[in-house]
C-alpha positions as CSV (number, residue, x, y, z in Angstrom):
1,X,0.0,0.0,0.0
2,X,1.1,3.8,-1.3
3,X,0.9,7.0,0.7
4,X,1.6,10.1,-1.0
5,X,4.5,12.1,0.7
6,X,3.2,15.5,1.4
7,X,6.3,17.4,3.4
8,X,7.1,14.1,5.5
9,X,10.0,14.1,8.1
10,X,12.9,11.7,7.5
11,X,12.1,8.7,9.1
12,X,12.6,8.5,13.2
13,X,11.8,12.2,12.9
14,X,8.3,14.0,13.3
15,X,5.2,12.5,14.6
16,X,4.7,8.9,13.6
17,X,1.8,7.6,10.9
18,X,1.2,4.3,13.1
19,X,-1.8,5.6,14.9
20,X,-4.7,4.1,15.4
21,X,-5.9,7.0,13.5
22,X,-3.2,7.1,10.8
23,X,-4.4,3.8,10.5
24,X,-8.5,4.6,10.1
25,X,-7.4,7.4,7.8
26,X,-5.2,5.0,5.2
27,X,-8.4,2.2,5.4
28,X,-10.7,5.9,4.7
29,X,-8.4,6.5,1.8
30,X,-8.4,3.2,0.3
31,X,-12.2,2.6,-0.1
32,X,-11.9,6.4,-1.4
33,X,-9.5,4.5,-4.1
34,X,-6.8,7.1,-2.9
35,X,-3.7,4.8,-2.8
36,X,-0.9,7.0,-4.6
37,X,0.5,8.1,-1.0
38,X,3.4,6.5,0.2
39,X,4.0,4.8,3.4
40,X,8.1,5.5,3.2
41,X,8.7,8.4,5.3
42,X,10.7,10.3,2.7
43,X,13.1,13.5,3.4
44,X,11.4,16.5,3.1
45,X,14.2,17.7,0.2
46,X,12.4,15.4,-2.0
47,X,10.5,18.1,-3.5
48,X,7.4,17.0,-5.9
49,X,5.2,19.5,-8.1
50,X,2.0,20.6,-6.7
51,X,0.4,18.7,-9.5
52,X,1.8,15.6,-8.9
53,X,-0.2,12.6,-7.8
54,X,2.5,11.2,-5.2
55,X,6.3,10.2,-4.4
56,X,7.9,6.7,-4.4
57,X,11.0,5.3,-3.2
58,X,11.3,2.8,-5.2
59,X,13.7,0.6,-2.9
60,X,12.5,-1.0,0.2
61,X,13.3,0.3,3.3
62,X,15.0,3.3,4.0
63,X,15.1,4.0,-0.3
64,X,18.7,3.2,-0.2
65,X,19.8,1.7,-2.6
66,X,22.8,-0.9,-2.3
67,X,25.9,0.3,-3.4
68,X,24.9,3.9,-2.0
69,X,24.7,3.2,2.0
70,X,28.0,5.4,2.6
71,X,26.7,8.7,1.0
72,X,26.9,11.6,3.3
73,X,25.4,13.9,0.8
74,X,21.2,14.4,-0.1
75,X,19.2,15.5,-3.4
76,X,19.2,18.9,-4.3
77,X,16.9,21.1,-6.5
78,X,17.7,24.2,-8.0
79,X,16.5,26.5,-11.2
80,X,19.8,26.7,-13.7
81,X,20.4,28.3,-16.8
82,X,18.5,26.4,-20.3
83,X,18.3,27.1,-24.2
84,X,14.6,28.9,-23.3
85,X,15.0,30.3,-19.4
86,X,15.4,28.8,-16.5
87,X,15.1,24.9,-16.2
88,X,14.4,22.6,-12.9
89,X,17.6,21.0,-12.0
90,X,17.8,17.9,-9.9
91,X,21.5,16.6,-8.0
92,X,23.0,14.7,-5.9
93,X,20.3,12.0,-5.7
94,X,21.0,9.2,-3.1
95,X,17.2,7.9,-2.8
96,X,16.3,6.9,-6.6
97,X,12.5,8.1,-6.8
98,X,9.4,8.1,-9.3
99,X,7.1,11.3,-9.7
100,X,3.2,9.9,-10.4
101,X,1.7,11.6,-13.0
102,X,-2.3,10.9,-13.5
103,X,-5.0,11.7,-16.0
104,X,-7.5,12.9,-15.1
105,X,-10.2,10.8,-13.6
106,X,-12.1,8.5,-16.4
107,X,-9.1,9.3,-19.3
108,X,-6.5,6.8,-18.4
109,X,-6.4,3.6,-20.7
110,X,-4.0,1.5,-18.5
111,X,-0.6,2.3,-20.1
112,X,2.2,4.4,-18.1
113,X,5.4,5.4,-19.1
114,X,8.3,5.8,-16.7
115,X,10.9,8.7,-17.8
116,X,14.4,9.4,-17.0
117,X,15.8,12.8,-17.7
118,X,19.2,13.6,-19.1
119,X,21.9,15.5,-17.7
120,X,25.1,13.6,-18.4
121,X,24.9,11.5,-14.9
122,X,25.6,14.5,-12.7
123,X,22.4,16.3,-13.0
124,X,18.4,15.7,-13.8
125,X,17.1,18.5,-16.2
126,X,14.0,17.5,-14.2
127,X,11.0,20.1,-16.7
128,X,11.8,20.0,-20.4
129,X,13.1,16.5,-20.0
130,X,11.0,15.0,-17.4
131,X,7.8,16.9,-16.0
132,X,6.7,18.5,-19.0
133,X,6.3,15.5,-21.2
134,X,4.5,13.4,-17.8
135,X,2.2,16.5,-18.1
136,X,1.9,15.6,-21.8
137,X,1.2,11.8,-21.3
138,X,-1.2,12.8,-19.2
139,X,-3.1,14.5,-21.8
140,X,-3.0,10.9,-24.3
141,X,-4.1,9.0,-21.1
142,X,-1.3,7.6,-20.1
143,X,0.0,7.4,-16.6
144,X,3.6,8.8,-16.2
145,X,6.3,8.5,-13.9
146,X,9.4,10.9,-13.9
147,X,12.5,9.1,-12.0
148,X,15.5,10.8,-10.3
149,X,18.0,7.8,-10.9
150,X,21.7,8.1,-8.8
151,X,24.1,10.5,-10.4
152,X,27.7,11.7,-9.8
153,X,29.0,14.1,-6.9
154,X,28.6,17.5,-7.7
155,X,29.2,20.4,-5.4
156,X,26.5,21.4,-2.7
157,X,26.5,25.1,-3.1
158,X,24.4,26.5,-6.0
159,X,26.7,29.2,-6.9
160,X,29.8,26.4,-7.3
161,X,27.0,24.1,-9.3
162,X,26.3,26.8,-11.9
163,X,30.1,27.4,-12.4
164,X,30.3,23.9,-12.7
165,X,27.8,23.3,-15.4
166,X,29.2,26.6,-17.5
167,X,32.8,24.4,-17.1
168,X,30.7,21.2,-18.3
169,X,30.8,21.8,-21.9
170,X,35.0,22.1,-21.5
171,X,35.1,18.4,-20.1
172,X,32.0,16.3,-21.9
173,X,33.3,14.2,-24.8
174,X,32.2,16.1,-28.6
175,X,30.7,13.8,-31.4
176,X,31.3,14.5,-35.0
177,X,28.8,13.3,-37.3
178,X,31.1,10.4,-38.6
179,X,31.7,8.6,-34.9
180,X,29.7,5.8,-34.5
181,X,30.2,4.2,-31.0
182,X,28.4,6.2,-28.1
183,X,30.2,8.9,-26.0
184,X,32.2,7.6,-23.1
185,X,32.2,9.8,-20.1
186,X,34.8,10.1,-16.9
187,X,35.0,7.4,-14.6
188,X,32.6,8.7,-12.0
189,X,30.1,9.3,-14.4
190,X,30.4,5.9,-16.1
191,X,30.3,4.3,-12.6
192,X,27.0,6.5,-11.8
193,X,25.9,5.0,-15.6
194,X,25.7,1.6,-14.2
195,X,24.4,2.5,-11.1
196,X,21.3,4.7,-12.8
197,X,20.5,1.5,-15.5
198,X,19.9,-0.1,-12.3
199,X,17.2,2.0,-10.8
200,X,15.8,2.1,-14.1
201,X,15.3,-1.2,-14.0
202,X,14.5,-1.0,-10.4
203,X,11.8,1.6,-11.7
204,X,9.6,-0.7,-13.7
205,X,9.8,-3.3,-10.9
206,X,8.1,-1.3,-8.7
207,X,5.4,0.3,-11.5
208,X,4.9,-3.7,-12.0
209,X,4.4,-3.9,-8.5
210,X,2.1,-1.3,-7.8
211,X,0.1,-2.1,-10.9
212,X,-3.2,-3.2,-9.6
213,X,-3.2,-0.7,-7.2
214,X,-2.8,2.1,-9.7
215,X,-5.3,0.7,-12.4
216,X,-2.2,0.1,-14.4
217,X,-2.2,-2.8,-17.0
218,X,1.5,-4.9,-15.8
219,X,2.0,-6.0,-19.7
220,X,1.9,-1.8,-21.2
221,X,4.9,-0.5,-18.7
222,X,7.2,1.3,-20.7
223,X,10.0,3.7,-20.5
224,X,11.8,6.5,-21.8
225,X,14.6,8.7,-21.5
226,X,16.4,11.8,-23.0
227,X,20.6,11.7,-23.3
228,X,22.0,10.1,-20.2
229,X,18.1,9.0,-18.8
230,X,18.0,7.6,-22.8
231,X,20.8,5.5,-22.2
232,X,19.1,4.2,-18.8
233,X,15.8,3.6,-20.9
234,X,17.9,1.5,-23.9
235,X,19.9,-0.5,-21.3
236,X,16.4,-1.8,-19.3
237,X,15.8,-3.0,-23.1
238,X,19.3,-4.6,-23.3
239,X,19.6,-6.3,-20.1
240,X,16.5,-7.1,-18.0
241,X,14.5,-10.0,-15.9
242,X,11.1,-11.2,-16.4
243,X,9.8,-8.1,-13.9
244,X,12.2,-5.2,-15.3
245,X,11.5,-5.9,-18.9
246,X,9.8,-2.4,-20.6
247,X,7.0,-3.4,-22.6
248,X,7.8,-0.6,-24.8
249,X,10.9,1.9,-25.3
250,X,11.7,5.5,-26.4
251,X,14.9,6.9,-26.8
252,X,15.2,10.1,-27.6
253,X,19.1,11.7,-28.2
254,X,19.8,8.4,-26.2
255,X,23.4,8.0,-25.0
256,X,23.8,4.3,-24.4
257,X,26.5,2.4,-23.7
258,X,25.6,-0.9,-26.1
259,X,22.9,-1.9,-28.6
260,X,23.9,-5.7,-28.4
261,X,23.0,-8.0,-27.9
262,X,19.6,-8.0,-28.5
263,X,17.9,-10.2,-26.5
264,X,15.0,-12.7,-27.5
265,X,12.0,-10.8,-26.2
266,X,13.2,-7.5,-26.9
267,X,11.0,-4.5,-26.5
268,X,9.4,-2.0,-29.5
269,X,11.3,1.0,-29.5
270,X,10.9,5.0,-30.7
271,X,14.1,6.6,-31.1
272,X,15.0,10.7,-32.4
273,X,17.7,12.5,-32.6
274,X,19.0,15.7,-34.7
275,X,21.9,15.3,-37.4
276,X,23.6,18.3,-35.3
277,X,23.7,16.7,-32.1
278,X,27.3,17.2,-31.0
279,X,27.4,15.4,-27.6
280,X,25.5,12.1,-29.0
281,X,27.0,10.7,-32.8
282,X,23.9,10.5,-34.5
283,X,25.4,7.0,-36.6
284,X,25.3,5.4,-32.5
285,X,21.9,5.7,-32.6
286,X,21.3,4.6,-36.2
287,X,23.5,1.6,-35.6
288,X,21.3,1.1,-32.3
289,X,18.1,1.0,-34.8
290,X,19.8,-1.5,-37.2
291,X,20.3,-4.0,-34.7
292,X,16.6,-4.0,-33.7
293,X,15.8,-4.0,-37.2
294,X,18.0,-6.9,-37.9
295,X,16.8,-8.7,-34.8
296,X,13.9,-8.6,-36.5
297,X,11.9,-6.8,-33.1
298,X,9.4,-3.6,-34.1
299,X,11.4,-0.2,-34.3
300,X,11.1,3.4,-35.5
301,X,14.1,6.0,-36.0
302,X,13.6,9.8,-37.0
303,X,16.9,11.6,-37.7
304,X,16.0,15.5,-37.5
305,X,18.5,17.4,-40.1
306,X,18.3,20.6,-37.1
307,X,17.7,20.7,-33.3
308,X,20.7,20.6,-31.2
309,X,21.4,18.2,-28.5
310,X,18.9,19.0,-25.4
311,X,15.9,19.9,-26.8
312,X,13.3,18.1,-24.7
313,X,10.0,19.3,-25.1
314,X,10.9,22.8,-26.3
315,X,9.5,24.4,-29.2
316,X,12.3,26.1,-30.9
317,X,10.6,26.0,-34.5
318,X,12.8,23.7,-35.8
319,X,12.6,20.3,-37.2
320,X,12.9,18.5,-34.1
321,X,9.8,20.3,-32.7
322,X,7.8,17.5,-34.4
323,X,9.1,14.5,-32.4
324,X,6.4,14.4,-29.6
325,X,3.7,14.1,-32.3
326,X,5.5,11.2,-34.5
327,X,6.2,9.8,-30.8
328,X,1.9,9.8,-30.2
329,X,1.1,8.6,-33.7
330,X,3.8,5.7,-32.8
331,X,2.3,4.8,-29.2
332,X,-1.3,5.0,-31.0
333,X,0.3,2.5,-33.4
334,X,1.5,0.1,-30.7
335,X,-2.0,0.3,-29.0
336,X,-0.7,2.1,-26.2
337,X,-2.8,4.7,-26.2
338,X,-6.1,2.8,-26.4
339,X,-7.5,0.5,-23.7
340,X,-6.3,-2.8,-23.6
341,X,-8.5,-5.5,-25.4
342,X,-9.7,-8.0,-23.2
């Protein structure tokens, strides 16, 4: 059972929910059908929008997950510089999380979409990339889930994070349109890499989980991802169990780290990307589509000739502008935007 986190203490702090009460007001709640709360006492620096249906820790206990025990550090949000004003920014995360997203009541048709924002493992853009296309899936009836996956250290204080990011561009690995392997980052942020594929496979565990609960069909889970959260979407289609397979995946700019092999059972996939993308070599995402395509398994590929690297869900009136309406027509294709047939 889910309660929503609405500015909980850390646990062993604050007053505790195991009332008698607490207890009348969760079984009130659940005849109500209100069960996107969760029963995780989360930080109160896990900050969720106001339209948000709910916060979920999507590892037992604490929310930490192994391999993370010894951090000493805690999420951070923060507005930073974008192509078109300021943009949500998400770091530091130690407690890998998912955002509930709901239509609204009566319009959802069972499918859900988990989505993993880029940000080159040491940052979530958490709005272009994340919040505003949940907002969007909404809208097509589709319930979505924006994670905040494990990244990299990066410096507490916002002034030193901002003169970090303006130093980024210096350090990240360029891709001229002739490379064809994907970029290769540092050593921290490859080691965050394997640690965020995790919790994105960690992610559609717990949507699978939760499924009944959230009048969610278990068999239309899928999920997507934008640069470094694209790489984390393509690897849950690479390497997976029977419980973190996505039914369905989009990568769009993706920056993964393989494309084989493909396994037996894998996924459909929507992937985009511009031809002027100079931090992911559009050919690595081309070669990424020819090995579904020779695998045999369903996939689509749109190669924008203008759009820069980044561009999310903004509207820069450019070719890439039209991804999010070739992405509908394709879930609309796959059924996924229709209720399942019984």
């Amino acid at each position: 059972m889910d309660i929503k986190r609405n500015g909980a203490q850390p646990s062993g702090k604050g007053k505790p929910m195991h009332t008698r009460k607490g207890w009348l007001l969760i079984a009130f709640l659940i005849t109500l059908g209100v069960t996107t709360v969760s029963a995780q006492q989360l930080p109160s620096y896990i900050k969720q929008p106001s339209d948000a249906a709910g916060v979920f820790a999507i590892y037992p206990g604490t929310g930490v997950p192994p391999g993370s025990e010894k951090a000493t550090w805690h999420e951070q949000t923060m507005k930073a510089p974008g192509f078109n004003g300021p943009n949500g920014m998400v770091r530091n995360v130690v407690i890998p999380t998912i955002t509930m997203f709901k239509p609204a009541a009566g319009k959802a048709n069972g499918a859900s979409l988990i989505i993993a924002p880029g940000g080159a493992f040491r940052f979530l853009t958490m709005d272009k990339e994340g919040y505003d296309m949940a907002r969007w899936l909404t809208q097509q009836g589709v319930t979505a889930f924006v994670l905040k996956y494990r990244l990299t250290r990066t410096p507490d204080d916002d002034n030193e994070m901002l003169a970090y990011m303006r130093n980024l561009m210096n350090v990240l690995p360029r891709q001229s349109r002739d490379d064809v392997k994907p970029p290769v980052g540092d050593a921290p942020s490859e080691a965050a890499r394997l640690l965020a594929e995790e919790d994105g496979r960690q992610a559609i565990r717990y949507v699978r989980r939760h499924a009944a609960e959230w009048g969610i069909d278990p068999q239309r889970i899928g999920i997507a991802g934008f640069s470094a959260g694209g790489g984390v979407a393509v690897a849950a289609a690479v390497e997976h169990d029977a419980q973190s397979r996505p039914d369905f995946v989009v990568g769009i700019y993706p920056g993964i780290r393989k494309a084989t092999p493909v396994p037996a059972d894998a996924p459909p996939m929507f992937l985009a990307i511009t031809d002027d993308d100079i931090l992911v070599a559009p050919l690595s995402v081309a070669r990424l589509y020819e090995e579904w395509r020779k695998a045999d398994k369903p996939v689509e590929l749109h190669i924008f000739t203008k759009g820069r690297h980044g561009f999310g869900m903004l509207k820069q009136n450019l070719p890439s502008d039209l991804w999010i309406d070739l992405l509908r027509n394709w879930l609309d294709t796959q059924g996924f935007l229709s209720p399942a047939k019984k």
